[in-house]
N, C-alpha and C positions, 0 to 999 in steps of 0.2 A: 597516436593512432591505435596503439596497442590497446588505452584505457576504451575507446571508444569499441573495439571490439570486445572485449572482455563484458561490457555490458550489453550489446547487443543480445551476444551468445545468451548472457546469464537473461537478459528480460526476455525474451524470443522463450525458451525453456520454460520461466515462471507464466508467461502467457498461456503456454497451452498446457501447463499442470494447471490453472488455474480455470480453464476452460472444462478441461478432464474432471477435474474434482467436482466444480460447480455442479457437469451435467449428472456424473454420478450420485450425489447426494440431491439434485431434483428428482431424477428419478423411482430413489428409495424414502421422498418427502408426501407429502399433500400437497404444498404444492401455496398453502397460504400462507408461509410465512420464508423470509427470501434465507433460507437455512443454509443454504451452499455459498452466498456471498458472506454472510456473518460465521461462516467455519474457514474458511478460506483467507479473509480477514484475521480472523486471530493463530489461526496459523504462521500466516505469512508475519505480525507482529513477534511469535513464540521467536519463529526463525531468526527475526531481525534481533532480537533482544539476544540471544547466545549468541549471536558473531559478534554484538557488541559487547556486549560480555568476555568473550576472548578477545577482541581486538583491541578494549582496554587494558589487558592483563599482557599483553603484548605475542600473544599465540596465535594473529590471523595477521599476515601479508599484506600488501594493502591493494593487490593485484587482488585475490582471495577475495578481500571484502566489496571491491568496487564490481566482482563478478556476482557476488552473494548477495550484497544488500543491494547498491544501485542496480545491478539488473534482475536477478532473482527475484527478489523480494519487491524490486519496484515492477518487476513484469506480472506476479502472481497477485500482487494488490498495492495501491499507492499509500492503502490505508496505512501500510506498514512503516511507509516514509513520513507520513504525517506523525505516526505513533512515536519513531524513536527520535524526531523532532522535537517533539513535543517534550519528552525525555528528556532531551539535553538541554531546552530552559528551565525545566525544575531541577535536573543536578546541577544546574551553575546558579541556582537562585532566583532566574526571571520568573515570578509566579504572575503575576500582572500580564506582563507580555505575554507568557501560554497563556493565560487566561485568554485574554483577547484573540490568539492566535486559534484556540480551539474554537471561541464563540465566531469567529468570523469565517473561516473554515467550513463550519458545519452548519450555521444559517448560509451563507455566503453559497455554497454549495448548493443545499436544498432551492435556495432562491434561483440559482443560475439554473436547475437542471428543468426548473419549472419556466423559468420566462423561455428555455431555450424549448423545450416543449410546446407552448405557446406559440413563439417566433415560426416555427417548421409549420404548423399548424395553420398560420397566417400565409405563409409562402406556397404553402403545396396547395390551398382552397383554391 
């Protein structure tokens, strides 16, 4: 129960840093290009990569990381959990597998976000 709290707290927090950030830098954008989710994105990837970064070296808790990365970092953007996924089949070798994991992920995505657009579109006419 404890771990399940610890991320609530920590994604609840990176949600709405994530929300904050986003509307701040739309506001200071144009407005054509989605600049708050691609800053926010590699943010929250920087994040995840130094906790993993300590938590390999053995200087983060595992209470610490499951509040930082699973909730933080998966509350402020999931991208961050795809990214140091991804990470850990290239430092164990699986290139093939990330390969696949990224191409399927990121068509697979784009596909779903469109058919599900689609779908709502169907339902709500």
């Amino acid at each position: 129960m404890k771990d399940i709290l610890l991320v609530a707290l920590g994604g609840g927090t990176g949600a709405v840093m994530r929300y904050l950030a986003s509307k701040y830098i739309a506001e200071i954008s144009d407005g054509t290009f989605p600049w708050g989710t691609m800053a926010v994105n590699i943010a929250g990837c920087l994040v995840a990569g130094i906790i993993i970064g300590c938590t390999i070296r053995g200087n983060i808790p595992d209470a610490a990381r499951l509040l930082l990365i699973a909730g933080f970092c998966g509350g402020f953007t999931t991208f961050s959990a795809f990214s140091a996924e991804g990470l850990n089949m290239l430092r164990h070798g699986y290139y093939l597998l990330f390969a696949a994991y990224f191409l399927a992920s990121s068509v697979g995505g784009l596909v779903s976000v469109y058919a599900g657009s689609k779908l709502a579109a169907k339902l709500i006419s």
